[in-house]
C-alpha positions, 0 to 999 in steps of 0.5 A: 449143589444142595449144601450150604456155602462157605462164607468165602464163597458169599464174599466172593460175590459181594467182592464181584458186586464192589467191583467194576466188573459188575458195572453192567449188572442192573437189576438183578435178584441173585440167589446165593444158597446154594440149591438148598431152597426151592423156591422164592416165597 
């Protein structure tokens, strides 16, 4: 994508994560930013 995100686009994420949807996500680093960083320091 290589372009920041619009911040519904975050909260759409945080929305998943509040959710019981996201009851079987354990553990995970999730990257939100879009491509514009290539690596994790």
């Amino acid at each position: 994508m290589k372009r920041l995100l619009r911040p519904e686009e975050i909260a759409n994420l945080v929305t998943y994560l509040c959710s019981e949807q996201s009851s079987g996500t354990t553990g995970a680093a999730l990257r939100v930013e879009g491509g514009i960083i290539n690596t994790i320091a």
